[in-house]
C-alpha positions in Angstrom: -7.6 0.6 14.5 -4.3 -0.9 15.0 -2.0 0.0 17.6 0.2 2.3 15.4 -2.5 4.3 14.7 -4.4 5.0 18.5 -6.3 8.1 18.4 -4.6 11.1 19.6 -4.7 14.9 20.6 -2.8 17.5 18.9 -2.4 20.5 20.8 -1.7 23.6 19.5 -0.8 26.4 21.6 2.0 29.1 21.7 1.3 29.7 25.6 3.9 26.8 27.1 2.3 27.1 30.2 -1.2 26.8 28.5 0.3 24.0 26.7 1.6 22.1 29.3 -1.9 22.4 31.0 -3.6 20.8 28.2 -1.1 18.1 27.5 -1.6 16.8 31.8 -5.1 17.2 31.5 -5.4 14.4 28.9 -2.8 13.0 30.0 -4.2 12.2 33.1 -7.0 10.6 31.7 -4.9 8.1 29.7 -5.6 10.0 25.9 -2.4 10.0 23.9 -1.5 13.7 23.0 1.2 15.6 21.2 2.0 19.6 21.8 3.3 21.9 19.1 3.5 26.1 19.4 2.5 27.0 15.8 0.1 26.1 13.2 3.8 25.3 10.9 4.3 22.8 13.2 1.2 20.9 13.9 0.8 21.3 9.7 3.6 18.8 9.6 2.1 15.8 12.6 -0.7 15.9 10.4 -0.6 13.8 7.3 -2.9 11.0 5.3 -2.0 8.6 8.3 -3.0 10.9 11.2 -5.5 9.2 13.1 -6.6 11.9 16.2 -8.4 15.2 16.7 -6.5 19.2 16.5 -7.2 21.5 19.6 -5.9 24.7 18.8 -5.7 28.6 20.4 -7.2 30.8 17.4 -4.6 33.8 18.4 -1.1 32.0 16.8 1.9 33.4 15.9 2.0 33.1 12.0 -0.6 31.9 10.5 -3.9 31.8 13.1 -6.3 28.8 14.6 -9.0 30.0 12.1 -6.1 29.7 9.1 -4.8 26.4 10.3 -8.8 24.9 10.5 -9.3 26.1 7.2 -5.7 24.2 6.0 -6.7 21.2 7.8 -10.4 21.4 6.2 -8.8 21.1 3.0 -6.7 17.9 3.8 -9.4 16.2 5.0 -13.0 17.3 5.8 -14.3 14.8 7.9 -11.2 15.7 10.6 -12.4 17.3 13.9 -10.9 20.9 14.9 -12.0 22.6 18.3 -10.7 25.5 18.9 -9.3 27.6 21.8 -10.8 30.9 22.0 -10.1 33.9 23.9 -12.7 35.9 26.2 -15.2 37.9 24.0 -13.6 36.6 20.6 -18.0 34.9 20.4 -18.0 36.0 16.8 -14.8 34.4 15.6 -16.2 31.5 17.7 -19.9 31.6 15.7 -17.7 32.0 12.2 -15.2 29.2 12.8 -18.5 26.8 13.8 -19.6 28.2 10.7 -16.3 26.9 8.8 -16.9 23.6 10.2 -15.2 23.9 13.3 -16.6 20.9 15.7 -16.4 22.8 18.9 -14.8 25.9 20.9 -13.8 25.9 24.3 -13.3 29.5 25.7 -10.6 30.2 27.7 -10.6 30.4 31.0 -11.1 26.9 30.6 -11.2 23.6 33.3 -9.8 20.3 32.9 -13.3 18.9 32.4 -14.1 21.1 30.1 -10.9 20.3 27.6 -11.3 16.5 28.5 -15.1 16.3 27.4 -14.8 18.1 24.2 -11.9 16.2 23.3 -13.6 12.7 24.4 -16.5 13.5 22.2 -14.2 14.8 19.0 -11.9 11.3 19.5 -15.4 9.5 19.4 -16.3 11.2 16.2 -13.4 10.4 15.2 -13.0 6.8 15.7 -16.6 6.0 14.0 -15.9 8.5 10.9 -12.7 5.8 10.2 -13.9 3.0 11.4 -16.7 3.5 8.4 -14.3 4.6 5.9 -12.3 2.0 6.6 -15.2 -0.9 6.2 -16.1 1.1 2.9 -12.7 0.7 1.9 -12.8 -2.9 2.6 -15.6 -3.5 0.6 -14.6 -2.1 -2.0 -11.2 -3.0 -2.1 -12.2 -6.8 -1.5 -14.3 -7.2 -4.9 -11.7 -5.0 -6.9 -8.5 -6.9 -5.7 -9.9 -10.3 -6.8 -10.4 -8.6 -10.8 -7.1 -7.6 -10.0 -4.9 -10.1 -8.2 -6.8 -13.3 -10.5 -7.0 -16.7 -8.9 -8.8 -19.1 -6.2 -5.4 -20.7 -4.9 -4.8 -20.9 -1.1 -1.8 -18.6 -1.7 -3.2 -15.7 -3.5 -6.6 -15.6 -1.3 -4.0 -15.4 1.8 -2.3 -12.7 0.0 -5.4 -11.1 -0.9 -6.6 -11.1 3.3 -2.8 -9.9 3.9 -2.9 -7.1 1.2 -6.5 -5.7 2.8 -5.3 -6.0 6.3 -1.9 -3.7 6.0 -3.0 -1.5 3.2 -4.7 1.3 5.5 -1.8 1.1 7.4 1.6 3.1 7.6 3.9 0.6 8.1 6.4 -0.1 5.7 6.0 -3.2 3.4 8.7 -5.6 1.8 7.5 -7.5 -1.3 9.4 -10.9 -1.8 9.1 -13.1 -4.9 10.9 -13.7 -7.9 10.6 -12.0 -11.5 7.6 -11.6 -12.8 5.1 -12.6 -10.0 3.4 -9.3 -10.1 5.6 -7.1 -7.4 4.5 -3.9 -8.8 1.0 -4.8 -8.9 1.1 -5.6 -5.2 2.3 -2.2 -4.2 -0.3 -0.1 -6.6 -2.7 -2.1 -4.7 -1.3 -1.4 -1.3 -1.7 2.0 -2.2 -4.6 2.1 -3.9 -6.7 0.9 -0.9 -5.1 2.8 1.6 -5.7 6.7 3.0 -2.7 7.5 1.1 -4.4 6.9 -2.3 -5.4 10.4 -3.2 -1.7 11.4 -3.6 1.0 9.9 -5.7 2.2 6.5 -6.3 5.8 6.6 -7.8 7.4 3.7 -8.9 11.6 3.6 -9.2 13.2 0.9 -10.6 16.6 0.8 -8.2 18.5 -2.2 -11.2 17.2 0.6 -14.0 19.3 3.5 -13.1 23.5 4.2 -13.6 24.5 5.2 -10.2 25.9 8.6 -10.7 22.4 9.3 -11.7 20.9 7.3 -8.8 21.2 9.9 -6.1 19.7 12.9 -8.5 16.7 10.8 -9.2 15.8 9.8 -5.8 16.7 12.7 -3.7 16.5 15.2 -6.4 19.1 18.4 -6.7 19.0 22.2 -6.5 19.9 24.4 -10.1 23.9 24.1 -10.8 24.3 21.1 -8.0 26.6 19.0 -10.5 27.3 19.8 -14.6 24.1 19.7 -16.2 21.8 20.2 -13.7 20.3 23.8 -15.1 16.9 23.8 -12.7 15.9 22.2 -9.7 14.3 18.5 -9.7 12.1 17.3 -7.4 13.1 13.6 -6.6 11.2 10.6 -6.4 10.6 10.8 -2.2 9.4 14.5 -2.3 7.5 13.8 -5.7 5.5 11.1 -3.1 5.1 13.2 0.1 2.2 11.7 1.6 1.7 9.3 -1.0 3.8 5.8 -1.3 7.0 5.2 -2.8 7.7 1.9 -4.6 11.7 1.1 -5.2 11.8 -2.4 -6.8 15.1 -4.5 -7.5 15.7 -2.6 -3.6 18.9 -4.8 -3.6 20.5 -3.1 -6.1 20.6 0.2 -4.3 24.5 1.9 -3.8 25.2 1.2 -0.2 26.1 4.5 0.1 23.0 5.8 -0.7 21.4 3.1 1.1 22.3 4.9 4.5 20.9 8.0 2.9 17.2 6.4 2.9 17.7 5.2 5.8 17.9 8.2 7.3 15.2 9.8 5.9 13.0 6.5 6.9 14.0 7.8 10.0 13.8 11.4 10.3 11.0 12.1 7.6 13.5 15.0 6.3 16.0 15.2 2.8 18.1 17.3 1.5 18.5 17.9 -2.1 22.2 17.4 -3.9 23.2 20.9 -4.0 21.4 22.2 -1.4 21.6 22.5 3.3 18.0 23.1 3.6 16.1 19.6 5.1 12.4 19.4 3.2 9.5 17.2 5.5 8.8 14.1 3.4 5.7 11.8 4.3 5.9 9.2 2.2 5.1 5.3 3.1 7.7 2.9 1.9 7.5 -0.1 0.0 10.3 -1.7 -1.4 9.9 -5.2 -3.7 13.4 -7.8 -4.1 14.3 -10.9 -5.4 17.0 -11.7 -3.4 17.3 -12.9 0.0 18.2 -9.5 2.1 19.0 -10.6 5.4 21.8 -13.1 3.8 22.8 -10.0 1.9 23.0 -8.3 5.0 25.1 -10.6 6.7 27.9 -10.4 3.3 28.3 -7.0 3.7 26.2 -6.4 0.3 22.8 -4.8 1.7 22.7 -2.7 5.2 21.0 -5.0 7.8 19.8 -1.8 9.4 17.8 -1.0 6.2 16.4 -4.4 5.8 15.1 -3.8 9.3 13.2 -1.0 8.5 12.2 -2.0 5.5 11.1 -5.6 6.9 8.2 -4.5 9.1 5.5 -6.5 7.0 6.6 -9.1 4.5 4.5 -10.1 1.4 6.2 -13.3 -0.1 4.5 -13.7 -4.2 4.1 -17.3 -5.0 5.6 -18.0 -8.3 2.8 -19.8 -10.9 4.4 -23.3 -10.4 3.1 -23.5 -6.8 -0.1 -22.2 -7.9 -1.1 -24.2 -11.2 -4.7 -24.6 -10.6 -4.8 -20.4 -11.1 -3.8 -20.9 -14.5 -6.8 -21.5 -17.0 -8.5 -18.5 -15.0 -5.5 -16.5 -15.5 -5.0 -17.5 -19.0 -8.3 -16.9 -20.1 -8.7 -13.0 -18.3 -5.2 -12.7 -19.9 -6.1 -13.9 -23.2 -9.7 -11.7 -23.1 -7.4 -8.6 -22.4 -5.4 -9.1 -25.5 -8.6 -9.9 -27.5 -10.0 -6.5 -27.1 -6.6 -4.6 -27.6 -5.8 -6.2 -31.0 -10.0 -6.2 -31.6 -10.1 -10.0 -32.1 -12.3 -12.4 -30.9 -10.7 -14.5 -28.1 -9.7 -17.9 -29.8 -10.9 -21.0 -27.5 -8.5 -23.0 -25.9 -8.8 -26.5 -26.4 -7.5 -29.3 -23.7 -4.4 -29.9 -25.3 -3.2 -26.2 -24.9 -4.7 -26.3 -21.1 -2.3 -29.2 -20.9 0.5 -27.3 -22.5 -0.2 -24.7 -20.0 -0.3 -26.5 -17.1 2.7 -28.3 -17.6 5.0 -25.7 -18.3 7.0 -24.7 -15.4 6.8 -20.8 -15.9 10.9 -19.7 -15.2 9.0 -15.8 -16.2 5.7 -16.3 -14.0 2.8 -14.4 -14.8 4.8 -12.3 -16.8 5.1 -15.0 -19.4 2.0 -16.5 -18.8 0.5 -12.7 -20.1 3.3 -13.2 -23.3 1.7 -17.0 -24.1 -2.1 -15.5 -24.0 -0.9 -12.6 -26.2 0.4 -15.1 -28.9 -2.6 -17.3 -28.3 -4.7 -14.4 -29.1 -2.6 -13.8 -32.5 -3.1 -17.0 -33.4 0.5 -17.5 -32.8 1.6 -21.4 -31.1 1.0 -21.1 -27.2 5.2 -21.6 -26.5 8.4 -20.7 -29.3 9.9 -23.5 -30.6 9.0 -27.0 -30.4 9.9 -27.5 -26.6 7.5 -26.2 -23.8 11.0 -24.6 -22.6 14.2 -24.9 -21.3 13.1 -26.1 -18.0 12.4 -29.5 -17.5 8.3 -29.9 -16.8 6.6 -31.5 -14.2 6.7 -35.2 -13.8 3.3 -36.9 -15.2 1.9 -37.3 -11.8 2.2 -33.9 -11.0 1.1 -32.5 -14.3 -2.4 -34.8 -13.9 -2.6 -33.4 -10.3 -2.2 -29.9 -11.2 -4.6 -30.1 -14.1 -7.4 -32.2 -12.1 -6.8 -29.6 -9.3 -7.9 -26.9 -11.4 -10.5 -28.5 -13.3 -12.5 -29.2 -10.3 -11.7 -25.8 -8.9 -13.2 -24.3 -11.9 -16.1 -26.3 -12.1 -17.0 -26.0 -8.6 -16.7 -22.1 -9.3 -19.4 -22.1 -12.1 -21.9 -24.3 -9.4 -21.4 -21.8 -6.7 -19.6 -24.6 -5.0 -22.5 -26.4 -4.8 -20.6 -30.2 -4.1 -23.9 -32.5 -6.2 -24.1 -30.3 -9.2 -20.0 -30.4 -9.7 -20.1 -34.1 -9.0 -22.6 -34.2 -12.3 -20.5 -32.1 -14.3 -18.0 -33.8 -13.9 -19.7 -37.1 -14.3 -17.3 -38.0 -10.4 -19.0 -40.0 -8.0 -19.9 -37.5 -4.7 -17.7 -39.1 -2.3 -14.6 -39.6 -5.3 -14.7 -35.6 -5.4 -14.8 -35.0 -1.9 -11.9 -36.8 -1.3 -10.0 -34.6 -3.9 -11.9 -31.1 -2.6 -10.3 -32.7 1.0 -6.8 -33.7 -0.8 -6.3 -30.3 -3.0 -7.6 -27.9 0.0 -10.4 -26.6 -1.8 
């Protein structure tokens, strides 16, 4: 449980004095809590990310305890609701245990009586996400290795980094340049997080003419602007309490820049055309190229932005810095395309391994995918005679790179396993533990 997410109290009670009871009760004995005076309102504190327990009076005005429970029920089962109930209202209190309720208190009430019910719901509480979030974990720890592919220092970090933030609400900024698999990142982000049953939308921000730019982010009512005959949901309310992914974030207007910024802030937007504000629970996660905080400081990005977009950074290694994941990367690639075109996967031999690890990859993974797609065509591994425009790696560092991931990959087939490697690879014992030392492996 990180600190962002401490277990709370949401109170629910149209009585202020009532209320205000509640809120110094728990107060007093150090448990976070938050009042509200309808069911409307405590509807909107409670989203994907709400990590805490509802205490509300069953007699509301609008729509009732027993409605609200029922609402809440349906969001998400496992979250405890005790509710407030009035003197001889026992059979609404025997129908809403029945619904699932996890306790009633009857009012008149004491102190005590609020603070034990409410201990005992948090400590629910805390074990029914501490569980899910370990069965997320282990989950998400198996499937983001067939998804993010490779055994380099890098990735595994990013891997650990990626599992650590995902079931989290903070807002993520993915660094690294084109091709490295941005994208990907977020899906996973979302994917392993709370957030996961609701939508992941993707905007490309470099993809878009601006005068259709604020339509397609923040949507627009019927007859906003010429041509806009209905209502369109934008791409923020289309992810209320899912995640929003805006790549190429550096190529956002400025204008509209202060516009996200403010519903970062608030959680509110209003559509083009329209003076109405609409709740929006969506987490953020924006991907870039470019260097924001030097943007910032031209005048071409809002520093304020890049400050709330900068609470966790993921920086993407580009493939150069990570040669030794190439063969493994290559070959899941190459298998992929196999089975779409219904081939058999053609064999790579060492001097297209060489090729491969020489190249210095300008388009990343990106064109690492392209090269195992030809491969698997039958097509030459690179166009043209030259390996690319780029000048390759020096010999040295070619050798390096390939030895590096030749004993990586070995090592992997012998679980590791230091004496059968050394055989495989017909090395002395000691020669290769100096290189497992020397590469970091």
């Amino acid at each position: 449980m990180t600190e962002e997410e401490l277990l709370s109290v949401l109170i629910v009670e149209d009585d202020p004095t009532v209320r205000l009871g509640c809120e110094q009760a728990l107060q007093l004995e150090d448990i976070p809590v938050i009042g509200v005076d309808s069911a409307e309102a405590a509807l909107k504190h409670v989203g994907p990310d709400f990590a805490g327990i509802v205490i509300s009076d069953i007699h509301l005005p609008g729509m009732d305890g027993m409605a609200l429970m029922r609402r809440l029920k349906e969001q998400e089962r496992a979250l405890p609701v005790v509710l407030i109930t009035g003197h001889g209202d026992v059979t609404l209190a025997v129908q809403a245990m029945k619904d699932g309720a996890y306790d009633f208190v009857e009012k008149p009430f004491s102190p005590e009586r609020l603070v034990d019910v409410a201990r005992r719901a948090l400590e629910q509480r805390r074990l029914t996400l501490e569980v899910a979030a370990l069965q997320r974990q282990l989950h998400g720890r198996t499937a983001l290795e067939q998804r993010l592919i490779g055994r380099s220092p890098a990735i595994q970090q990013l891997r650990q980094l990626i599992m650590n933030v995902a079931d989290t609400s903070a807002n993520v900024l993915i660094h690294g340049e084109t091709g490295t698999g941005k994208e990907l990142v977020a899906s996973c982000l979302h994917e392993y997080s709370r957030r996961n049953a609701h939508n992941f939308v993707a905007l490309n921000c470099g993809g878009l003419p601006e005068n259709l730019f604020e339509s397609e982010i923040f949507g627009h009512e019927a007859n906003a602007f010429t041509g806009a005959g209905k209502r369109r949901i934008g791409k923020i309310e289309h992810a209320n309490k899912g995640t929003l992914f805006l790549d190429e974030v550096e190529t956002m207007p400025i204008n509209l820049q202060i516009k996200l910024l403010r519903v970062l802030q608030e959680h509110k937007l209003e559509r083009l055309g329209s003076n109405q504000l609409v709740d929006v629970d969506c987490r953020l996660i924006a991907a870039t190229k470019e260097d924001l905080e030097q943007l910032g400081q031209q005048g071409r990005f809002r520093s304020d932005l890049y400050y709330r977009l900068n609470v966790v950074t993921l920086e993407l290694p580009p493939l150069r810095e990570r040669r030794e994941d190439i063969p493994l990367l290559f070959e899941s690639f190459l298998q992929q395309a196999a089975l779409r075109y219904g081939r058999e996967a053609p064999e790579a031999d060492r001097q297209t391994l060489s090729r491969l690890m020489a190249h210095d990859w300008p388009g990343n993974v990106r064109e690492l995918r392209n090269v195992a797609e030809r491969f698997a065509l039958g097509l030459p591994v690179f166009k043209g005679a030259a390996s690319g425009d780029t000048p390759p790696p020096s010999l040295a560092e070619a050798v390096e790179a390939f030895e590096k991931a030749m004993i990586a990959e070995v090592m992997r087939r012998h679980d590791g396993n230091l004496s059968q490697t050394s055989v495989a690879l017909n090395m002395p014992k000691t020669t290769l533990y100096d290189k497992v030392k020397k590469y970091g492996l």
